[in-house]
C-alpha positions as CSV (number, residue, x, y, z in Angstrom):
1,X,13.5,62.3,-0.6
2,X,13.0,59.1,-2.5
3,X,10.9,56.5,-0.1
4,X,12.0,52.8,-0.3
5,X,8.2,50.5,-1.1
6,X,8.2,46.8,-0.1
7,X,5.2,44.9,-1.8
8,X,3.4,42.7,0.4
9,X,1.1,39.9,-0.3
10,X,-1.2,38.1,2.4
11,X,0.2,34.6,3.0
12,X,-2.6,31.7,4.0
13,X,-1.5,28.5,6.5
14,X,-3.0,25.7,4.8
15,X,-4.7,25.3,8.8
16,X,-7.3,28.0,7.2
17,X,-8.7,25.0,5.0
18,X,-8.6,22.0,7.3
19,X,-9.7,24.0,10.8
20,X,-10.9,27.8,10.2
21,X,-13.0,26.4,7.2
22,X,-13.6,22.8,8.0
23,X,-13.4,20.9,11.4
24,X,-13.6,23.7,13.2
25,X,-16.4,26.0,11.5
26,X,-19.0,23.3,11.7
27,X,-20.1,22.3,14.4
28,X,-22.0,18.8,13.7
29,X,-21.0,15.7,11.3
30,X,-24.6,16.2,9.6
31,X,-23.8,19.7,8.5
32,X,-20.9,18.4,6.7
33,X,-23.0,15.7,4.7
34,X,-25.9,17.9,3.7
35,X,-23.3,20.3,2.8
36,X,-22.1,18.1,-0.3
37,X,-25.8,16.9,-0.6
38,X,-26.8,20.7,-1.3
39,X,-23.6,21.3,-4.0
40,X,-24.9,18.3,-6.0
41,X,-28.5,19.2,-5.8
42,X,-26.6,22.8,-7.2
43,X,-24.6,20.8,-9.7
44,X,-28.1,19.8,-10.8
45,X,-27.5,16.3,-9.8
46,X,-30.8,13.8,-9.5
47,X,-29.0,11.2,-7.4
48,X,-26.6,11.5,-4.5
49,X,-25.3,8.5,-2.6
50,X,-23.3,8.8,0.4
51,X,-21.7,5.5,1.5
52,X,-20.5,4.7,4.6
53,X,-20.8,0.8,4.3
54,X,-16.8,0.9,4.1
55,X,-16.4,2.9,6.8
56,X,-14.6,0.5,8.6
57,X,-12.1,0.1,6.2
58,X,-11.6,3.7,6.5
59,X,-13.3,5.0,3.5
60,X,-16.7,7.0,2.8
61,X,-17.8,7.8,-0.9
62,X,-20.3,10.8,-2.0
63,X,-21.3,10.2,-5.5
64,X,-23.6,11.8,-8.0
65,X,-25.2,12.4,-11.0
66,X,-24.5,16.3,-11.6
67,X,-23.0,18.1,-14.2
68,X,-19.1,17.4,-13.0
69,X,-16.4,20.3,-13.4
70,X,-14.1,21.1,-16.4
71,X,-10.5,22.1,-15.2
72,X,-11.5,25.6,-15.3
73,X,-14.2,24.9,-13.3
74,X,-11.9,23.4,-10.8
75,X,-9.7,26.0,-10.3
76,X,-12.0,28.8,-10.5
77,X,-14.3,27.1,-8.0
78,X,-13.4,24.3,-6.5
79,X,-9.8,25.3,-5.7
80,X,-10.8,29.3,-5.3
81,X,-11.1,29.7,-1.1
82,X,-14.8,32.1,-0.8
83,X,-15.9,31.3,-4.9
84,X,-18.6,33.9,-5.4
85,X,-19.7,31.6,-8.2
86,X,-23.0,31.0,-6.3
87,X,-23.6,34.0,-4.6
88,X,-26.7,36.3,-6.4
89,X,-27.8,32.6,-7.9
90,X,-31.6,32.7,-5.4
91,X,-32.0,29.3,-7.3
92,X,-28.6,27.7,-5.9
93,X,-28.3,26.9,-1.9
94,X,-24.6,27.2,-1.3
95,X,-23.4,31.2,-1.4
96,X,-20.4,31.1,0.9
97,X,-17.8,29.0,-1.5
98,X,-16.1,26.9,1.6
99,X,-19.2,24.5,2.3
100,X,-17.0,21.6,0.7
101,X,-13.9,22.1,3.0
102,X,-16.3,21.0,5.6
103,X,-15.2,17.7,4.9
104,X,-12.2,17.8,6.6
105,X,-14.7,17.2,9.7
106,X,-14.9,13.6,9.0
107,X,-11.8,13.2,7.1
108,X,-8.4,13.8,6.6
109,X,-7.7,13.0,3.6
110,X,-10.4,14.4,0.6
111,X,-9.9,12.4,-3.1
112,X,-12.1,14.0,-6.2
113,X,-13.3,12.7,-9.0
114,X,-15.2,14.4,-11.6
115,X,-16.4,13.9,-15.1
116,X,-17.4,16.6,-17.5
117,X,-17.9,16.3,-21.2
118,X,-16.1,12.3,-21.7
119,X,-13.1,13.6,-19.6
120,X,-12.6,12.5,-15.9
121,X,-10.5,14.9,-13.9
122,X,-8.8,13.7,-10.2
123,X,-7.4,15.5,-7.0
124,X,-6.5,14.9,-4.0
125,X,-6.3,16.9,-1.1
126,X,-5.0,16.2,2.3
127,X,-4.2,17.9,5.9
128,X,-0.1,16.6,5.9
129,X,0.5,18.3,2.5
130,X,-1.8,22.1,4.1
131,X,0.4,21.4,7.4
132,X,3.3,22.1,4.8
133,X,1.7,25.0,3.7
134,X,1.8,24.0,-0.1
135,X,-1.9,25.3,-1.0
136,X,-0.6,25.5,-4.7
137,X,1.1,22.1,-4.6
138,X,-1.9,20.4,-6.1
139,X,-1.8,17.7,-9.5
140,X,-4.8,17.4,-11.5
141,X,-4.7,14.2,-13.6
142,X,-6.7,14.5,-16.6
143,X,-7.9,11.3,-18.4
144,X,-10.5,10.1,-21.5
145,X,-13.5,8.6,-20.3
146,X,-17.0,7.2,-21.6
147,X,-18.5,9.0,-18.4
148,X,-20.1,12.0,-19.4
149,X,-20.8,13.4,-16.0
150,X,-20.8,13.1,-12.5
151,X,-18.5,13.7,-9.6
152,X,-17.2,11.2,-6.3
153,X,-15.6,12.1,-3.4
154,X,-13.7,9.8,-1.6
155,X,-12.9,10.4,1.8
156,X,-10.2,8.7,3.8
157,X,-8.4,8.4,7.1
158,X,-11.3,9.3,8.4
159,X,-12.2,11.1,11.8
160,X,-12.5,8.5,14.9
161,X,-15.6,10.4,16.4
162,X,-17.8,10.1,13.3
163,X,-21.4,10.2,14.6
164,X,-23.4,8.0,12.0
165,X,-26.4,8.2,14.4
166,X,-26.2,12.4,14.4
167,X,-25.8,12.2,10.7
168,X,-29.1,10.0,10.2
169,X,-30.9,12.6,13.2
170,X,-29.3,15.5,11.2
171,X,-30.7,14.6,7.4
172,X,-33.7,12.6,8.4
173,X,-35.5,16.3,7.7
174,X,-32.9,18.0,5.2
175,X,-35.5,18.3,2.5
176,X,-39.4,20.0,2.7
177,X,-41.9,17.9,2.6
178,X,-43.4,19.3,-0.4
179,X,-40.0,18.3,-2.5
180,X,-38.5,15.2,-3.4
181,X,-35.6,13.6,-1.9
182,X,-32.2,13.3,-4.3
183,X,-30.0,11.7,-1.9
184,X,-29.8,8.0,-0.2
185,X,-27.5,7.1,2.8
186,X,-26.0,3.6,3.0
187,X,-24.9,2.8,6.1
188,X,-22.7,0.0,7.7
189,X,-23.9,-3.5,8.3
190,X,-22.7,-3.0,12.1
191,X,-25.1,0.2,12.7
192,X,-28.8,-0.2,13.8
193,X,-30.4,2.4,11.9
194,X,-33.3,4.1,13.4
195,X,-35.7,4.3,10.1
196,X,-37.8,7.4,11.5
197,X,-41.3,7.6,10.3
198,X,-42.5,10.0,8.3
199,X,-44.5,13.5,10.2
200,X,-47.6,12.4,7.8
201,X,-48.4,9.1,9.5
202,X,-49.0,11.5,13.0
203,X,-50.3,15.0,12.2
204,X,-53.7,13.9,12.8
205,X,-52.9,12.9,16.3
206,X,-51.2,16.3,17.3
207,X,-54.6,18.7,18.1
208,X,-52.9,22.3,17.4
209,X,-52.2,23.4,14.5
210,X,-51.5,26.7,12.8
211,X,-51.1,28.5,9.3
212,X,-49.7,31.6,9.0
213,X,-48.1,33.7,6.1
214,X,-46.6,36.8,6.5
215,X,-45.5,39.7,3.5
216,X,-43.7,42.4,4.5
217,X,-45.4,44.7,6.8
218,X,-48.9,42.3,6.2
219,X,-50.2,39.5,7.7
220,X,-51.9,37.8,4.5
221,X,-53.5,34.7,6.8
222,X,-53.2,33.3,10.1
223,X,-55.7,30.3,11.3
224,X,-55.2,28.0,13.9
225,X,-57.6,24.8,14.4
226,X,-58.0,22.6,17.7
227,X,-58.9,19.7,16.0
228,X,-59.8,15.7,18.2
229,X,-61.3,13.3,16.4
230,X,-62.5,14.8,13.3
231,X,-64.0,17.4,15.8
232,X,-63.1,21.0,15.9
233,X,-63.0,22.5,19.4
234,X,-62.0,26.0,19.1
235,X,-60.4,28.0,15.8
236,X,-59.0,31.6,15.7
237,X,-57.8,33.6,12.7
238,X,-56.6,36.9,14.6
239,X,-53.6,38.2,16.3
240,X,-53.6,39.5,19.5
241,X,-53.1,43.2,19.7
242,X,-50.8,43.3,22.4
243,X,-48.5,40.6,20.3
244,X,-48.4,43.3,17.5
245,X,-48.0,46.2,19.1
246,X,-44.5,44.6,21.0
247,X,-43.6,43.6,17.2
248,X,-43.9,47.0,15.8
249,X,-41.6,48.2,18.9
250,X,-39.3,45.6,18.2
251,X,-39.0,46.2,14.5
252,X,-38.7,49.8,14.9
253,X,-36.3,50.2,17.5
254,X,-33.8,47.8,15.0
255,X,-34.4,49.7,11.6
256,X,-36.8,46.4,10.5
257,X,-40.1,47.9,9.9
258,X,-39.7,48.8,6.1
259,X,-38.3,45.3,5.5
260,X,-40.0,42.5,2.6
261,X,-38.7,39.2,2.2
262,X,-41.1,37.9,0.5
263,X,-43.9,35.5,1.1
264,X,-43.0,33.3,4.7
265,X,-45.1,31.0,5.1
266,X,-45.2,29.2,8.6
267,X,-47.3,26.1,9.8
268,X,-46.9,24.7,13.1
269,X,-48.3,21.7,14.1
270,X,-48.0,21.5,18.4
271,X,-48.7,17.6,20.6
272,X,-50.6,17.0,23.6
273,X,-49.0,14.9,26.1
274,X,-51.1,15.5,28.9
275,X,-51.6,12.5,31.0
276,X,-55.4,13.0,31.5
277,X,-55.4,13.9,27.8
278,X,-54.2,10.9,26.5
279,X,-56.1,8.5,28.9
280,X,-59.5,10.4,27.6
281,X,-58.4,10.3,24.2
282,X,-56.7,6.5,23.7
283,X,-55.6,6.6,20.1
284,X,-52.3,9.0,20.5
285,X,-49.0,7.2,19.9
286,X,-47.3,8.8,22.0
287,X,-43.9,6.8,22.5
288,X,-44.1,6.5,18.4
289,X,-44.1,10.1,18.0
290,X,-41.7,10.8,20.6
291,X,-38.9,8.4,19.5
292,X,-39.8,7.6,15.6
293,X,-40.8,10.7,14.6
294,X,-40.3,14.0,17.0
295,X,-36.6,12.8,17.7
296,X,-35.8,13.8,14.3
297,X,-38.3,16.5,13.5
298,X,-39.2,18.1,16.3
299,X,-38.4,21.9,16.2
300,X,-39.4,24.7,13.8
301,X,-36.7,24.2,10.8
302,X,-36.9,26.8,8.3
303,X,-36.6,25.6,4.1
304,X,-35.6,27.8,1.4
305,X,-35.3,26.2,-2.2
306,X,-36.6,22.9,-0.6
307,X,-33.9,22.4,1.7
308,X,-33.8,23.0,5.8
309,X,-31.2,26.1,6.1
310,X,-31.8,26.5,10.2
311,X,-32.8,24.3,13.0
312,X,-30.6,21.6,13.4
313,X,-30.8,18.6,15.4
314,X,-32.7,19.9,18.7
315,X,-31.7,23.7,18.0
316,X,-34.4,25.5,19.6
317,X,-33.5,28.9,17.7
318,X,-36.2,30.9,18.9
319,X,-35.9,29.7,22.5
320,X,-39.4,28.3,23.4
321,X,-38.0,26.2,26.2
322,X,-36.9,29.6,28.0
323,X,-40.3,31.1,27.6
324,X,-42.0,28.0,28.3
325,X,-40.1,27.9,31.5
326,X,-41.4,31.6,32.1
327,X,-44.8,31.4,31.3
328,X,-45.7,27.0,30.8
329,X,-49.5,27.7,29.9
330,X,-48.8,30.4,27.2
331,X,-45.9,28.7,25.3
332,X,-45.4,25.8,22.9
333,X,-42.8,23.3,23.7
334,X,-39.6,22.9,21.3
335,X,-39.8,19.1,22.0
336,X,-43.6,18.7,20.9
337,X,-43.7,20.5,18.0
338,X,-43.0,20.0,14.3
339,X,-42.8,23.0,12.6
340,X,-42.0,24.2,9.1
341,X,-40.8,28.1,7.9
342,X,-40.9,28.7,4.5
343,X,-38.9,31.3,2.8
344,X,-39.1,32.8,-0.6
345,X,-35.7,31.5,-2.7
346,X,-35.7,35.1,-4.5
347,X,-36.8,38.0,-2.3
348,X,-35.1,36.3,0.5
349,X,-31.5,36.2,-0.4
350,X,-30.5,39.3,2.0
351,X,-31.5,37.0,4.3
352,X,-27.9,35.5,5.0
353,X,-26.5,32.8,6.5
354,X,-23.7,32.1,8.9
355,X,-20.5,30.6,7.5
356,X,-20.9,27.5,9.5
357,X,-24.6,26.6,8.8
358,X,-25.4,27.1,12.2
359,X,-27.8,30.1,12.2
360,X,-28.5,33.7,10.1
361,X,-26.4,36.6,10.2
362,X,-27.5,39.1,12.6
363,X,-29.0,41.9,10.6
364,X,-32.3,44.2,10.7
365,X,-33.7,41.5,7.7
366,X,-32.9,38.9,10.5
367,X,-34.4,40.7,12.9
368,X,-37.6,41.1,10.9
369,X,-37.9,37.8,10.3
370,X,-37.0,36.2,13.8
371,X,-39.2,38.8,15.5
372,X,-42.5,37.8,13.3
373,X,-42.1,34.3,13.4
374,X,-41.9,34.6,17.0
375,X,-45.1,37.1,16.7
376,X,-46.7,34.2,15.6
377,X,-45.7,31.2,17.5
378,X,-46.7,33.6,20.7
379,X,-50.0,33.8,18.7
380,X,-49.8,30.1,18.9
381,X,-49.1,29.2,22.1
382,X,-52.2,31.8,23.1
383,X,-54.6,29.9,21.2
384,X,-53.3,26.5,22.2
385,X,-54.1,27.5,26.0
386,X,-57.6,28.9,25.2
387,X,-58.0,25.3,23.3
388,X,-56.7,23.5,26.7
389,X,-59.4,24.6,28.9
390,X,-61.9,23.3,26.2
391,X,-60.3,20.1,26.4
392,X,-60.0,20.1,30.1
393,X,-64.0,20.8,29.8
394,X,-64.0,17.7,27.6
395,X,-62.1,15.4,29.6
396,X,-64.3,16.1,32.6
397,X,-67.6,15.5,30.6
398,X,-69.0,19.3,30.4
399,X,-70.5,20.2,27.3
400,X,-68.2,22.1,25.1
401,X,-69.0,24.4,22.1
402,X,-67.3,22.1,19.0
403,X,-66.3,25.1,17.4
404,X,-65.3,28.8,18.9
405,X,-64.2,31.8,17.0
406,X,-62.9,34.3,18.4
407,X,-63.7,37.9,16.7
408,X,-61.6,41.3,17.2
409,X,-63.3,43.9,15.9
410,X,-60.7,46.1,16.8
411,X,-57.8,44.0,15.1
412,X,-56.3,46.4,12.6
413,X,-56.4,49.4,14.7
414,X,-54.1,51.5,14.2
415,X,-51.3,52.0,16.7
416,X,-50.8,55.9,18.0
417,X,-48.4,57.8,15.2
418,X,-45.9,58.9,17.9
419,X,-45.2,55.5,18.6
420,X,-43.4,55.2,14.3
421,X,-44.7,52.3,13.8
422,X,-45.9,49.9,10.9
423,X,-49.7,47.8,11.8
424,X,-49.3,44.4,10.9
425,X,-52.6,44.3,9.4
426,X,-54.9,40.6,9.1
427,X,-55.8,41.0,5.5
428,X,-58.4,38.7,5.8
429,X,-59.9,40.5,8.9
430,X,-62.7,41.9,7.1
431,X,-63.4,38.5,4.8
432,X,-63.8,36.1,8.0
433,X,-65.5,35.2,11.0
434,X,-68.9,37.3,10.8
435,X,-71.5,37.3,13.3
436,X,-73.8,35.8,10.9
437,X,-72.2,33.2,9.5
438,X,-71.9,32.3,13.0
439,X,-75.9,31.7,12.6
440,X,-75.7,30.1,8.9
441,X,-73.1,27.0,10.6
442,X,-75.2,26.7,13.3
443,X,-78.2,26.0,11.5
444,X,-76.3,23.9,9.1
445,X,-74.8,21.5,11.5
446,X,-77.2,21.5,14.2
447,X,-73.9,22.9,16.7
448,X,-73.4,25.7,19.2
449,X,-71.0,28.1,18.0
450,X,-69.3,29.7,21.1
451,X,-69.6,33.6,21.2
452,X,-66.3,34.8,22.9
453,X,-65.9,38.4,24.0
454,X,-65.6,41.1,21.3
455,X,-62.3,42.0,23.5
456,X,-60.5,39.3,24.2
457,X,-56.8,39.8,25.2
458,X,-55.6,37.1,25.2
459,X,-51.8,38.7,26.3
460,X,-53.0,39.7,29.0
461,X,-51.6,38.1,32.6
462,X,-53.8,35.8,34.1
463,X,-55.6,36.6,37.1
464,X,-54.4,34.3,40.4
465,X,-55.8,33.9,44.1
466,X,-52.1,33.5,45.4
467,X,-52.5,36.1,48.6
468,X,-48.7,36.4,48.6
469,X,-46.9,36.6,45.2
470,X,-44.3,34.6,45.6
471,X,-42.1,36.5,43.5
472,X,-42.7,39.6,46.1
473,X,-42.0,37.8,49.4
474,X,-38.8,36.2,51.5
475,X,-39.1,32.8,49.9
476,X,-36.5,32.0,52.5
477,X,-39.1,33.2,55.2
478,X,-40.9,30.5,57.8
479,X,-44.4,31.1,57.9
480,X,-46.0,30.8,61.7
481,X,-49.2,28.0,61.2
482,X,-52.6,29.8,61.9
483,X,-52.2,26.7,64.3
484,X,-49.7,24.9,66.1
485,X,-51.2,21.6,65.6
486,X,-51.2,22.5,61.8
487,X,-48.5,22.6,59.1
488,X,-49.8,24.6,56.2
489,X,-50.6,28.4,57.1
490,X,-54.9,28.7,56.2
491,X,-53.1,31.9,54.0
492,X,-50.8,29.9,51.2
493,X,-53.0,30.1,48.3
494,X,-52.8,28.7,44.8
495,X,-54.5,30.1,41.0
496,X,-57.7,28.8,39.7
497,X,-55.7,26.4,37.2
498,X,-54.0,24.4,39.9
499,X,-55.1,20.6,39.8
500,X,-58.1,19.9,42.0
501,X,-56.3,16.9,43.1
502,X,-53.4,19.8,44.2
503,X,-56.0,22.1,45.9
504,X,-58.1,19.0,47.8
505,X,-54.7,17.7,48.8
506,X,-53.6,21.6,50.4
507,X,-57.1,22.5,52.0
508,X,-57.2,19.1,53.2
509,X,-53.9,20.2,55.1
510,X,-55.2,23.4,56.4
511,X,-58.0,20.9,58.2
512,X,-56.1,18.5,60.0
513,X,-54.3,18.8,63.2
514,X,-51.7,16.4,64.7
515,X,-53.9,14.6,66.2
516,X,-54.2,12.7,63.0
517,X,-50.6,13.0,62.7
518,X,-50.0,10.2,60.0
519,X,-52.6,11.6,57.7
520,X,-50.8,15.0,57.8
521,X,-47.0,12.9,56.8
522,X,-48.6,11.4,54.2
523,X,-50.6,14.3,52.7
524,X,-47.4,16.2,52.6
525,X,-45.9,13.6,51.1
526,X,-48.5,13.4,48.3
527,X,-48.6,17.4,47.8
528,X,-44.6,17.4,47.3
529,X,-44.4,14.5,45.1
530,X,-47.7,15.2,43.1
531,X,-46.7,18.9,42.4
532,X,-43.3,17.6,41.4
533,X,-44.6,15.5,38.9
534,X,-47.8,18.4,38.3
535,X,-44.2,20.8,36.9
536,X,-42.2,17.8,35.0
537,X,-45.3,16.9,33.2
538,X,-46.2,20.4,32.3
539,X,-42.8,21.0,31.2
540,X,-42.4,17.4,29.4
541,X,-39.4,16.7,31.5
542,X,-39.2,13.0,32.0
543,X,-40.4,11.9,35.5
544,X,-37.8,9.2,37.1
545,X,-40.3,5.9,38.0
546,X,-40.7,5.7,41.9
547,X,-37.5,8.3,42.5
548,X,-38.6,11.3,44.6
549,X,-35.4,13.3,45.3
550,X,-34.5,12.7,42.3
551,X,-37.3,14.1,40.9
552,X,-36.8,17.2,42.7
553,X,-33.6,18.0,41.7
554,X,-34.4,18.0,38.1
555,X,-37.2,20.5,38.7
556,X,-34.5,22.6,41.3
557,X,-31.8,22.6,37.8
558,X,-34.8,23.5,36.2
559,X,-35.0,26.5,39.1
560,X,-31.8,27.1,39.4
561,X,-30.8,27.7,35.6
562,X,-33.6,30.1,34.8
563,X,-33.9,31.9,37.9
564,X,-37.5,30.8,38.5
565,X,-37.1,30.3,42.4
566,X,-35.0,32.4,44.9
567,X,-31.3,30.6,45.2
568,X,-31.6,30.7,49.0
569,X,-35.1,28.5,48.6
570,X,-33.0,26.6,46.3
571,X,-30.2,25.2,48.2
572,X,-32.2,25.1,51.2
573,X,-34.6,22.3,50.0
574,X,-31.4,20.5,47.8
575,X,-29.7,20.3,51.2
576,X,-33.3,19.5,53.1
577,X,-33.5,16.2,50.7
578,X,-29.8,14.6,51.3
579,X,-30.7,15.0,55.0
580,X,-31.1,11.4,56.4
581,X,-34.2,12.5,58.6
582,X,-36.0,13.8,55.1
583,X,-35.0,10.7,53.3
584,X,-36.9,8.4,56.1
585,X,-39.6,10.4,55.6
586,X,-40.0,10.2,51.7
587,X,-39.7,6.5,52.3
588,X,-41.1,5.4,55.6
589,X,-44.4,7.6,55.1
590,X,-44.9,5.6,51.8
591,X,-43.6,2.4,52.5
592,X,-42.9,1.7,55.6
593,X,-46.4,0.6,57.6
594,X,-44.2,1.2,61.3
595,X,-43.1,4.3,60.4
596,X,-44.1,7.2,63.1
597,X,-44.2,10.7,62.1
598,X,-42.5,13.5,63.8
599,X,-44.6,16.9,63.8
600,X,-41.9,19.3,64.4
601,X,-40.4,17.5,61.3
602,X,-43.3,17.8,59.3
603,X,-43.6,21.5,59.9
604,X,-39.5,22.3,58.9
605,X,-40.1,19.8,56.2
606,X,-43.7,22.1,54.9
607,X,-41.1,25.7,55.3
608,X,-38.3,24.5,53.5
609,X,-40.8,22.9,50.9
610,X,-43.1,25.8,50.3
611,X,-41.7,28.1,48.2
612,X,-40.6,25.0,45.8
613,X,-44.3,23.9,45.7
614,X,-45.4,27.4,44.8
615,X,-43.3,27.4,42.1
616,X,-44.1,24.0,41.0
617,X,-48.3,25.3,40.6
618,X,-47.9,28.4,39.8
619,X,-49.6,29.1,36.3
C-alpha cells in the first residue's frame, strides 16, 4: 500500500527575534550594552563608543573600530539565528550567536552599518516588518567607500524605560582590572552621571583580604591577611577540614569530583563597618566606599578573557546574604565585599553560560566550580571572624599578637575511602607556616607571634551560655519573673559575644524591682532599641534615624522572610508595636519627662519582646 509523505519545514514568528531572543531573554538594559561591547572586542575592535547624547531625539549609536563584515559574513552570521561561528573560539566571549538581538531591549528599530575591505554594507531591522513575519524580507545596500573597517549600529524608536543609571551601574565593572578598557559611554547632557571611583583608591581601607587559586582537585594557594594600618593582625593559609570534607560530599554526590577547569583564581577583598571599628580606626571612608565605589562593584563578579561573565548589578549568586542571615559572625556580606573570580579562557569553555547572560548552565562543571568557590568564601568568612575578636581586643586597648598563624598539621588528611571522595589538598601545606620560622620573625621584628592550637576548627558551632535554646522552646510562651516586682526572668541568658553594653543593660534588669519603676521602662526601652540596632548593624541593614518601630519591622521582614524567628513571635510583637499603649511607651519613656510607667505593661511588653531580642543577640 503506497503511503502519501507531506514534507514539513519549521516556521519561525519573527516574535522569536524581538522577544524570545531580545526584550525578553535579558533581563537588564546593561546586559544589552555589554553585549555589543563584547562582539566588538570579538571583532577585534580597539574602540567602542556607545552614544546616548541623542537619546532624546530618539537615537543611540554603538560604533567601533573592528574588522566589519563582508556580505557573507552577514548572512552567515549576522543574519543566521544561533551562528556557531564563535562557539569552540576560548579566545572569543560571545558563543550563543543571539547576544546582538538583545537590542531590541532598548529599541525597536536596529539600523547596521559595516565596512569591510573599502565597501560599506547597510541593514535595517525592525519589530513592524518581524510582526509580519517576513524574517527573509531583508535589503542589504552595498556601496564603495574609503572606510576600511568598522561597524555602527544605530538604534531608533527606542524603549521609554531605558535605565541610563543601570547601564552606568551595570558596565562600571564589565572589564578586569588587570585589562584595559576599549569602550567609552557618552551620556546625555540632562543625566547626572555618577563617575564611580575606582576599587584601587580603597583596598587599603577594607582589613580582609584573601587569595585563593584552585586546579582541579588541588588547592595550589590560599592566604588571607587581616591587615590595619600597615599592621598585620592575624593571617591564615589553611582550609578548614570540616569546609573540605562537605566539598568532597558535595562534589561527589553530583558527578563533580574528577572535574579541571583550569587555573581559578579568586581574591576577595571583605569591609569593616563596625561602628566601634570605625570610631577606633578614623581613616575609613565609609560613605565613599559605600556609594562611589561598592554601589557598582560590590559582589564577587567572575572574568573570563578579561570581561565580567556573572554577577551583575547586586546579584549575590552565591547567596551570602542567606547565610549571613543564618550564621552573621561566620559569613561575609555581599554588600561589603569586592570580589573577583578568575577563570581560565581555554580549559574553561565547558563552563557554559545561560542564553540570557544572567548566570551558568547548571551542570556537574557548574557545580564544581560554584561549590569550591563557595569552599573558599566559607574559608573566608571563618578567618574574618577569628580576625574580629583581635580587633575587638584592639579597640578595647588589650595587647594583641600583630601577626597569628594558624597551623593544621592535620590539613591534608586523608578523608576515609568509603566516603569516594577526592582531598582537596593545600599544596603549599608543607612549604609554609613552620614552627620555627615562627621564632626566626620574632627575633627579626622584635613581635609576638601568636601560637594558636594545633587543632583549631574553626567550623565548628560556637559554644553559648543561652540556658534555653531559643530555637527549642515556645517562643510564644510567657515566662513567670523569678519575681513579681521584676520583668526579666534571672534565667534568659545571652552568648559570650553579646555586647557588654547588651549584657549590663539585661543583668541590670534582673536587679531592679518596681520600686524603681522608671528605671525599669527605660532600661527596657534601651535593651529593645539597642539590640535592634546591635542586628541592623551586624547585618549592614540601614538603621532609620530616631524611628523605633520602624526599626523593628525591618529586622521582623528580616525574620519573617528567612524563617529566623517563630511566625507566632513574629506577628505578636508587629501587632504589640501598632498598639497605642506600646507607641506611648517608646515615646513617653524617652521623651516625655511626665510620663509614668505602667508595670503590668512593662512585663507584656518584656513577653512579647523576648524572643525578638533573643534573636536579635544571638551569635
Amino acid at each position: 500500500m503506497k503511503k502519501n509523505v507531506t514534507k514539513a519545514k519549521f516556521n519561525f514568528n519573527g516574535r522569536t527575534l524581538y522577544d524570545l531572543l531580545g526584550g525578553e531573554n535579558i533581563e537588564t538594559d546593561s546586559i544589552a550594552i555589554a553585549e555589543q561591547i563584547k562582539n566588538s572586542r570579538d571583532a577585534n575592535a580597539t574602540d567602542v563608543t556607545i552614544d546616548f547624547s541623542k537619546m532624546e531625539e530618539n537615537i543611540i549609536t554603538i560604533t567601533d573600530n573592528g574588522q566589519g563584515m563582508s556580505l557573507e559574513e552577514i548572512h552567515d552570521n549576522w543574519l543566521t539565528i544561533g551562528t556557531s561561528s564563535k562557539i569552540n573560539d576560548s579566545a572569543k566571549l560571545g558563543g550563543k550567536g543571539v547576544g546582538r538581538f538583545s537590542l531590541f531591549r532598548l529599541a525597536d528599530k536596529i539600523s547596521i552599518k559595516t565596512s569591510k575591505e573599502n565597501i560599506t554594507y547597510n541593514f535595517t531591522i525592525d519589530k513592524k516588518s518581524l510582526e509580519k513575519n517576513s524574517l527573509s524580507d531583508i535589503n542589504i545596500f552595498q556601496e564603495y567607500t574609503n572606510k576600511k573597517l568598522g561597524t555602527q549600529i544605530t538604534l531608533t524608536e527606542l524603549s521609554k524605560t531605558i535605565n541610563l543609571y543601570e547601564i552606568e551601574r551595570g558596565i562600571e565593572n564589565l572589564v578586569h582590572p588587570e585589562h584595559n578598557k576599549i569602550h567609552k559611554i557618552i551620556y546625555p547632557d540632562s543625566y547626572q552621571q555618577k563617575d564611580y571611583l575606582s576599587p584601587r583608591k580603597f583596598l587599603d581601607q577594607a582589613p580582609f583580604h584573601a587569595v585563593a587559586i584552585i586546579e582541579g582537585m588541588n588547592i595550589k594557594e590560599y592566604k588571607f591577611n587581616c591587615l590595619i594600618k600597615g599592621e598585620t593582625y592575624y593571617t591564615n593559609n589553611q582550609i578548614n577540614n570540616n569546609f573540605l570534607s562537605t566539598l568532597n560530599k558535595t562534589l561527589s554526590m553530583n558527578f563533580a569530583n574528577n572535574i579541571n577547569l583550569g587555573e581559578i583564581k579568586i581574591e576577595i577583598y571583605n569591609f569593616f563597618f563596625d561602628r566601634p571599628f570605625l570610631s577606633w580606626h578614623k581613616g575609613i571612608e565609609q560613605t565613599k566606599i559605600k556609594n562611589e565605589m561598592l554601589e557598582a562593584y560590590q559582589g564577587i563578579s567572575v572574568y573570563r578573557n578579561g570581561y565580567k561573565i556573572f554577577g551583575h548589578g547586586e546579584e549575590d549568586w552565591l547567596k551570602l546574604a542567606e547565610l549571613r542571615l543564618k550564621r552573621p559572625g561566620d559569613n561575609i556580606d555581599n554588600k561589603s565585599t569586592y570580589g573577583l573570580v578568575t577563570l581560565d579562557p581555554v580549559c574553561s569553555i565547558s563552563l557554559k553560560e545561560k542564553t540570557n547572560r544572567e548566570g551558568f548552565i547548571k551542570s556537574p562543571e557548574y557545580t564544581y566550580f560554584h561549590e569550591t568557590v563557595l569552599c573558599i568564601v566559607k574559608q573566608v568568612g571563618a578567618d574574618r571572624r577569628e580576625s574580629i575578636r583581635n580587633i575587638r581586643k584592639l579597640i578595647k586597648g588589650n595587647p594583641v599578637q600583630p601577626i597569628g598563624i594558624r597551623y593544621n598539621p592535620d590539613q591534608t588528611k586523608k578523608l576515609n575511602k568509603a566516603e569516594k571522595t577526592v582531598q582537596l589538598n593545600n599544596e603549599n601545606e608543607t612549604k609554609k607556616t613552620k614552627q620555627t620560622s615562627k621564632t626566626d620573625e620574632a627575633k627579626n621584628t622584635g613581635k609576638t607571634v601568636e601560637n594558636y592550637p594545633k587543632d583549631n576548627n574553626t567550623s565548628q558551632t560556637i559554644k553559648t551560655d543561652f540556658t534555653e535554646q531559643p530555637g527549642k522552646k515556645d517562643a510564644t510562651k510567657k515566662p513567670n519573673p523569678v519575681s513579681p516586682n521584676k520583668i526579666i526572668d534571672i534565667s534568659f541568658g545571652y552568648s559570650e559575644e553579646t555586647p557588654h553594653k547588651i549584657k549590663d543593660i539585661i543583668e541590670e534588669l534582673k536587679r531592679i524591682t518596681n520600686k524603681n519603676i522608671n528605671s525599669q521602662a527605660l532600661l527596657l526601652r534601651c535593651l529593645i532599641d539597642i539590640s535592634t540596632q546591635y542586628y541592623q548593624t551586624k547585618n549592614d541593614i540601614d538603621i532609620k534615624k530616631n524611628n523605633l518601630p520602624g526599626n523593628i519591622r525591618i529586622v521582623l521582614n528580616t525574620f519573617s522572610d528567612n524563617k529566623l524567628l517563630d511566625l507566632k513571635a513574629i506577628n505578636r510583637v508587629r501587632q504589640s508595636i501598632n498598639k497605642e499603649n506600646t507607641l506611648q511607651y517608646f515615646n513617653g519613656v524617652a521623651h516625655d519627662y511626665n510620663y509614668r510607667a505602667n508595670f503590668s505593661d512593662l512585663v507584656e511588653i518584656w513577653n512579647t519582646f523576648e524572643p525578638y531580642i533573643t534573636a536579635c543577640i544571638k551569635p
